[in-house]
VMD Tcl script that draws the C-alpha trace (Angstrom):
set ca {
  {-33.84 -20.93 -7.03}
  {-33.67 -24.56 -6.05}
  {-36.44 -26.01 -3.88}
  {-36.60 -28.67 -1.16}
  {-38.85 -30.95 -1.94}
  {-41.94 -30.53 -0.18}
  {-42.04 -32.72 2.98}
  {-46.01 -33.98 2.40}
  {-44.70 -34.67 -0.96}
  {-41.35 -36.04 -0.12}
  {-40.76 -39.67 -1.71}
  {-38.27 -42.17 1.18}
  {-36.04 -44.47 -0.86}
  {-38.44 -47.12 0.85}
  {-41.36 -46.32 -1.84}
  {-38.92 -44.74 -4.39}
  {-39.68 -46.84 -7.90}
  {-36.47 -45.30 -9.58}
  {-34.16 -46.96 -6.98}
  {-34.92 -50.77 -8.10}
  {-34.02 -49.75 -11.47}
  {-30.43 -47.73 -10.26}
  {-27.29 -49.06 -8.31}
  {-29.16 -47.78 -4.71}
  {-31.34 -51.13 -5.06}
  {-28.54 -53.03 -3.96}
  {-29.16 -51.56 -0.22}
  {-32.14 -52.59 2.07}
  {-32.91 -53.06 5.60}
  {-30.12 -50.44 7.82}
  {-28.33 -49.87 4.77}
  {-31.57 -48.30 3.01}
  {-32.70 -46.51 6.27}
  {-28.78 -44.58 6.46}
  {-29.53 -43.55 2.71}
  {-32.63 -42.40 3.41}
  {-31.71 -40.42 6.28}
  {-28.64 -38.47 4.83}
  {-29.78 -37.96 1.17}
  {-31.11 -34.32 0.04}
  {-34.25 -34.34 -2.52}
  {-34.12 -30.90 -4.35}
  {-36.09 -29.60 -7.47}
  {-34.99 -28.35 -10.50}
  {-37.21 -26.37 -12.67}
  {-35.91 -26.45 -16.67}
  {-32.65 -24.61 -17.38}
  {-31.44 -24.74 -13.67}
  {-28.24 -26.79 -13.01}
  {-27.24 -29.45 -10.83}
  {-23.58 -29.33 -11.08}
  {-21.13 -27.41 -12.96}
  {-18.47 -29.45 -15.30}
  {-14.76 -28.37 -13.53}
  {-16.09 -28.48 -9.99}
  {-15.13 -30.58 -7.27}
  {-16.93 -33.81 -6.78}
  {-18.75 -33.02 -3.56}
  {-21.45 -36.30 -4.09}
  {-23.67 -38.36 -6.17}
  {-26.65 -37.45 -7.52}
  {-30.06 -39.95 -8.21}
  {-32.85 -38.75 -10.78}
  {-36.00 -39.54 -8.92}
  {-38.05 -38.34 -11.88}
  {-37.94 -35.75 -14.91}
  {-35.06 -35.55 -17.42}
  {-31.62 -34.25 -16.45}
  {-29.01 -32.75 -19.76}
  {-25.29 -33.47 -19.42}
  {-23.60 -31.13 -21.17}
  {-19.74 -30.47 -21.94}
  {-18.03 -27.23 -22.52}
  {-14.73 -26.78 -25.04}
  {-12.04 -24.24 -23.91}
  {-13.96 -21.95 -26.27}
  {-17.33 -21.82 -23.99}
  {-18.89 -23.83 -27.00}
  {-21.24 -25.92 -25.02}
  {-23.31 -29.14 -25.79}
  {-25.51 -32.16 -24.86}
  {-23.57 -35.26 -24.73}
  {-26.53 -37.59 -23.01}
  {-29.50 -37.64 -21.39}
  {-30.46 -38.85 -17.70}
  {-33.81 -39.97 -16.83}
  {-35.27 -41.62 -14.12}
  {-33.09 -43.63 -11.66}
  {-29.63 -42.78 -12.85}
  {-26.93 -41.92 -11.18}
  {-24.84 -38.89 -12.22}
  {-21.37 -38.03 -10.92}
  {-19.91 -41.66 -10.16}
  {-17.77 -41.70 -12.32}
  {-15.78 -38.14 -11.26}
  {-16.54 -39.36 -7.42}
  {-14.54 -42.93 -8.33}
  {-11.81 -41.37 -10.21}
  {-11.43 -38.70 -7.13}
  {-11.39 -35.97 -9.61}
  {-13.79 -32.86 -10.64}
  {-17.16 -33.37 -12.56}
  {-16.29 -34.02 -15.87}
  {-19.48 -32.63 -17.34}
  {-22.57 -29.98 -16.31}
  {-26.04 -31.62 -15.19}
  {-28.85 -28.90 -16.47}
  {-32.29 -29.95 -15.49}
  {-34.37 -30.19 -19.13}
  {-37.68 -30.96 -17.82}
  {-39.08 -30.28 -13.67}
  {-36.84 -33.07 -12.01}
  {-36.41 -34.51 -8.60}
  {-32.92 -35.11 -7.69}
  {-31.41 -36.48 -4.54}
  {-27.92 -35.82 -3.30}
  {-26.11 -37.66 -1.24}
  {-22.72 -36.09 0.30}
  {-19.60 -38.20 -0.55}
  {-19.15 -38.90 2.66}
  {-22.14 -40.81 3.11}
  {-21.43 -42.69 -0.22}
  {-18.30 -43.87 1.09}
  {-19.91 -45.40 4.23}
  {-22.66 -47.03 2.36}
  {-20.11 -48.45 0.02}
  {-18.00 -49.81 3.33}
  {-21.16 -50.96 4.75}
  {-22.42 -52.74 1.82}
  {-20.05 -54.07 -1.15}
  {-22.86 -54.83 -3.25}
  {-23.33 -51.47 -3.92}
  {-19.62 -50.49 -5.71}
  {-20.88 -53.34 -7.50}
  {-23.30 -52.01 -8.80}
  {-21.61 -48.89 -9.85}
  {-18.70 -51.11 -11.18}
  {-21.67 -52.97 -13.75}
  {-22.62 -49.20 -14.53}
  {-19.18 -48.39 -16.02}
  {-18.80 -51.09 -17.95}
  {-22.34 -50.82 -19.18}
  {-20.87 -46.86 -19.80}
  {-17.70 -48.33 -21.90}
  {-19.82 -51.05 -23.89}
  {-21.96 -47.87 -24.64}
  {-19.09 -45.76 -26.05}
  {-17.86 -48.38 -27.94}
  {-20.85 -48.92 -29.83}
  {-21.17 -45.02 -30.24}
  {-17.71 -44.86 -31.74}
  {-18.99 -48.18 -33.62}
  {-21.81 -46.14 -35.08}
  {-20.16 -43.31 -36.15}
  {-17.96 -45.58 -38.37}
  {-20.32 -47.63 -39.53}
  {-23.41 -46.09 -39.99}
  {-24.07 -43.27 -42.28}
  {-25.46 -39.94 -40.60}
  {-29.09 -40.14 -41.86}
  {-29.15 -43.34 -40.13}
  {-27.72 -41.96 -36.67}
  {-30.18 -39.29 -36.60}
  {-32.79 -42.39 -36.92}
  {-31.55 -44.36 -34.36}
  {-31.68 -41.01 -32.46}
  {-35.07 -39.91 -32.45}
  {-36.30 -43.60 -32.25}
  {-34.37 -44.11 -28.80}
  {-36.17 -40.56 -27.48}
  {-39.62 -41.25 -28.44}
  {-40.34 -42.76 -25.31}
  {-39.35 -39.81 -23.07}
  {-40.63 -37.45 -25.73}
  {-43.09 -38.40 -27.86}
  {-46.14 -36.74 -28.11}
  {-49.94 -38.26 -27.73}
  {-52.54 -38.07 -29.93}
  {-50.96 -39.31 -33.11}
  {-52.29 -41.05 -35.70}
  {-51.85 -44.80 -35.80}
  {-47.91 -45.21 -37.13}
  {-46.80 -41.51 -36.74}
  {-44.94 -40.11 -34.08}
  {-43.95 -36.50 -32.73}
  {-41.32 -35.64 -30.63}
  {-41.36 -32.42 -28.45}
  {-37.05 -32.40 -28.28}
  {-34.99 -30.25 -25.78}
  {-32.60 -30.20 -27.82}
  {-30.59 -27.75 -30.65}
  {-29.33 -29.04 -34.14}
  {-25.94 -28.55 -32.08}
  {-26.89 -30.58 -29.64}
  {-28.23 -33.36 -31.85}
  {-24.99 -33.05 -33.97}
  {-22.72 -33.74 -30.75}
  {-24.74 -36.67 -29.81}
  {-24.56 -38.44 -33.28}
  {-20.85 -37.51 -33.67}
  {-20.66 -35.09 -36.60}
  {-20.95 -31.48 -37.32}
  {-24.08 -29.01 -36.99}
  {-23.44 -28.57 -40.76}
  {-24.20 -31.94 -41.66}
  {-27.37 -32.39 -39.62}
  {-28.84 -29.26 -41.54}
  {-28.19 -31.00 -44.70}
  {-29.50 -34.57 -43.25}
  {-32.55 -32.80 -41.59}
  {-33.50 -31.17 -45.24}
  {-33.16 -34.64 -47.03}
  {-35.22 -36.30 -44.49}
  {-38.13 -33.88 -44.77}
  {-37.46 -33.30 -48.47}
  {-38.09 -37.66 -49.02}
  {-41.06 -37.51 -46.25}
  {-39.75 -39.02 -43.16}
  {-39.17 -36.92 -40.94}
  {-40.64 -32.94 -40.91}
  {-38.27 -30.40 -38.47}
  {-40.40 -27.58 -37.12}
  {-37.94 -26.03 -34.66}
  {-37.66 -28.52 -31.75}
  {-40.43 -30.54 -32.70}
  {-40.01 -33.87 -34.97}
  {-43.51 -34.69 -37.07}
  {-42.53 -38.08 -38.43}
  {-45.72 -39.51 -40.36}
  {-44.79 -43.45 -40.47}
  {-42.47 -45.20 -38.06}
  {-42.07 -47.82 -40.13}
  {-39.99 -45.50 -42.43}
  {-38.38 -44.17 -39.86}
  {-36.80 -47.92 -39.13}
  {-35.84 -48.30 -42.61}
  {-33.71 -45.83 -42.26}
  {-31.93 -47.48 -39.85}
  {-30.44 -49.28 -43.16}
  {-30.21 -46.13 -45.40}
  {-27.24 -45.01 -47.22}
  {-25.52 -42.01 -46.29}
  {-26.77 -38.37 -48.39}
}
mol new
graphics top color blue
foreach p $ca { graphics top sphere $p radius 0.5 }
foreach p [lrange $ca 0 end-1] q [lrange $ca 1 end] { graphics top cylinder $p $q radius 0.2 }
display resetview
């Protein structure tokens, strides 16, 4: 079940630190006191979801805090994580601009705060205030330039070093304390299928990446959890050739 957030604990978009960060810090004075007043903070405990890919675009959502999965499902019910949202991002935009259904499923991967705001409320802020579909407009093109250098990366660089670049750009969200000086450990929310989808190859050739990693001593798999006992190699592979 999803919960309200709880009014004594209830953060206003006035004191909210994820909105200078997200396209929402465009609006202030009236403009931020309308948002305030019509958006809906829920919260998602791990597994529940937000939205459901194929269903009508009924608003935004804004991560206030915790860590949000966007997943994609093939005709087949095969289904997979194609990013991660975190803290002040916006989810749904892109379905809401393009007037068609959510293109993807938003599955809470960590306790989150999310607030909603109805699409008809996004459409007056956006009338009120054109600094705002700004915003959104720098968002998709930061979104393309991203793609592009996915597709870039899957060309270029070999799979070893995707799987580098991978865990290196999650440590900060999931990296574990208490390490030793140089090593790192990641608690991940994610499946080899997962991982697989969001370096752009098959689950088949992660296995076989994953064994030479921890069979050379970078990088140890134990389930979900990533041991890695020197960063610095972890770089380097960030130039390695493909196994």
């Amino acid at each position: 079940m999803v919960e309200r957030c709880e009014p004594g604990r209830k953060v206003t978009c006035f004191g909210c630190q994820s909105r200078a960060s997200s396209e929402w810090g465009a609006l202030d004075g009236d403009d931020l006191a309308c948002l305030n007043q019509v958006k809906i903070c829920n919260v998602y405990q791990p597994g529940q979801t937000i939205f459901y890919q194929g269903n009508p675009c009924l608003g935004l959502y804004c991560v206030e805090s915790g860590t949000v999965a966007i997943r994609k499902t093939d005709a087949d019910g095969n289904s997979v994580i194609v990013r991660l949202a975190c803290n002040g991002e916006t989810l749904g935009y892109r379905a809401y601009f393009a007037g068609e259904p959510y293109r993807a499923s938003a599955d809470a991967l960590q306790p989150s705060r999310v607030c909603f705001v109805d699409r008809n409320a996004v459409q007056l802020l956006l009338d009120r205030n054109p600094a705002l579909g700004y915003g959104f407009l720098r968002h998709m093109a930061k979104d393309l330039e991203e793609a592009e250098q996915a597709r870039l990366h899957a060309a270029a660089l070999p799979v070893r070093a995707r799987i580098a670049h991978l865990l290196l750009a999650l440590r900060d969200r999931f990296s574990m304390p208490g390490q030793a000086n140089g090593a790192l450990a990641l608690d991940l929310p994610l499946s080899r299928q997962d991982i697989a989808a969001m370096v752009g190859t098959r689950p088949e050739t992660v296995a076989r990446v994953v064994r030479a990693l921890e069979s050379d001593g970078v990088a140890l798999f134990r389930g979900r959890r990533v041991e890695v006992p020197s960063l610095a190699r972890l770089v380097e592979e960030l130039q390695a050739e493909d196994v």
